[in-house]
N, C-alpha and C positions, 0 to 999 in steps of 0.2 A: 583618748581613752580606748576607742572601739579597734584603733591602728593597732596599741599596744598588745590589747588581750587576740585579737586576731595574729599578730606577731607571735605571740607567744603561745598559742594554740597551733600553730601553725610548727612551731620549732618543736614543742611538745610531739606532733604526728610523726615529725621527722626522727627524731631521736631514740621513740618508739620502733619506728621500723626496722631502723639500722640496729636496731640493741635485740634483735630476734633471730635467734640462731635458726638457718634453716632447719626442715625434719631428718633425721636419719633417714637414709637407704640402703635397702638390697643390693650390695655390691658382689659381685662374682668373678673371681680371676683366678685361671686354672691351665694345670700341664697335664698333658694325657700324653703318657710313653707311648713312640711310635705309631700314633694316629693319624699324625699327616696333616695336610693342607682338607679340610671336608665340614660339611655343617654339623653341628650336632646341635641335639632338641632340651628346651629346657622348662619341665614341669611345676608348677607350683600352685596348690589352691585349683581353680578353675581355671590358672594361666597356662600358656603352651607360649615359648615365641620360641626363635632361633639361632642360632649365632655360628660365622665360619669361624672357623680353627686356621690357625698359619703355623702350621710344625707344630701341630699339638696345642701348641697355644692360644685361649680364648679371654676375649675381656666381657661383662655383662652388666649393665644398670639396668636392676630388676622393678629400681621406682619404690614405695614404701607397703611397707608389708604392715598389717593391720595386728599381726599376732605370727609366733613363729609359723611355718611351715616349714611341710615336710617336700624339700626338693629331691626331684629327680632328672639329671642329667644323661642324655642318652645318646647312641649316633642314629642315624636316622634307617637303619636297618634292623636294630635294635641287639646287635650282637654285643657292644658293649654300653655299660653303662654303669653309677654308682646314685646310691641315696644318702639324704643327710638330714639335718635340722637349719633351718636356716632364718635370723632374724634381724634387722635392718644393723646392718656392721657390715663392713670390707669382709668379705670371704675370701678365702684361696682354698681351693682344692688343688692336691698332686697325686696321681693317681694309675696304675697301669690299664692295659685293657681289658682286664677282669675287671676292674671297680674296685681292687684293693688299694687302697692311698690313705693320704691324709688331710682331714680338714681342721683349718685353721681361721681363729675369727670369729667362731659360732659357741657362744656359752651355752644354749640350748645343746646345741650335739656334745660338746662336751660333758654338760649333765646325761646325758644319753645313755654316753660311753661309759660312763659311772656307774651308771642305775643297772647297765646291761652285765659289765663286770660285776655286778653286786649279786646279780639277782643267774649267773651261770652254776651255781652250785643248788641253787633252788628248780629251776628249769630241765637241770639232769636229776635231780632225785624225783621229779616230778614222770618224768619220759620213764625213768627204774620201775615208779609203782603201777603207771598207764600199761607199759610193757606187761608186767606181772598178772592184771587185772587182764588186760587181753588172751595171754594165755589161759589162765585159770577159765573164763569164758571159754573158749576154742573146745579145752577139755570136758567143761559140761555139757557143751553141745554135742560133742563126740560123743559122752557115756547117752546121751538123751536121743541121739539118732539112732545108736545101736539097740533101747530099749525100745524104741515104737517100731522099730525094723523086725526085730524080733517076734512083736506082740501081733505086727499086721503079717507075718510068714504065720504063724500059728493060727490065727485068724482065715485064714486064706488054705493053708491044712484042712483045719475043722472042715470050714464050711464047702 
């Protein structure tokens, strides 16, 4: 009886373990136009590691991210680079070396890109009324220099 339930405790651990899909991961696979054979640096959270480029090309196992972040990929001079959203899925970045490209893989950035296109007709009538507000300021402070300039010349007359 104790063979049996040992047997079958036993078969139980094993079946369990095998029926367990590993975790998702941070994956990173990327083309950079005309970057060449060099390291570039890669940001995320509190992380920093490294990874060479072969013609542009880099492969990355970032290991499991706890919540999206926000990556930033760079060369180690800091002349180019690109930012993105990034959460345990196959990523691919392609991208030139301005940091214009495209990311693929990341439904956070994807929401991103969404949120960002939604919200660029809010963000320019915003800059319009900031603009407008800052002149109007410029010009009270103008009429408001020119009356205490005035008042402290006359002042300065008088006395």
């Amino acid at each position: 009886m104790k063979k049996k339930l040992l047997i079958a405790c036993g078969a139980a651990c094993l079946l369990t373990s095998c029926a367990t899909t590993p975790e998702k991961q941070f994956t990173l696979t990327g083309d950079v136009e005309g970057l060449g054979n060099t390291r570039i640096y890669i940001e995320h959270g509190r992380t920093a590691d490294s990874v060479e480029t072969i013609n542009g090309h880099f492969e990355y196992w970032g290991g499991t991210l706890d919540e999206p972040n926000y990556i930033k990929v760079r060369s180690a001079d800091n002349q180019w680079g690109c930012m993105f959203w990034a959460e345990n899925s196959p990523i691919r970045i392609s991208c030139d070396q301005n940091g214009k490209g495209e990311v693929t893989g990341s439904q956070t950035e994807d929401e991103y890109q969404t949120y960002r296109a939604h919200m660029a007709s809010v963000w320019m009538e915003q800059q319009a009324v900031l603009k407008k507000s800052t002149e109007a300021d410029i010009k009270w402070q103008n009429r408001r220099s020119r009356t205490t300039g005035a008042r402290t010349r006359t002042i300065e007359v008088e006395g």
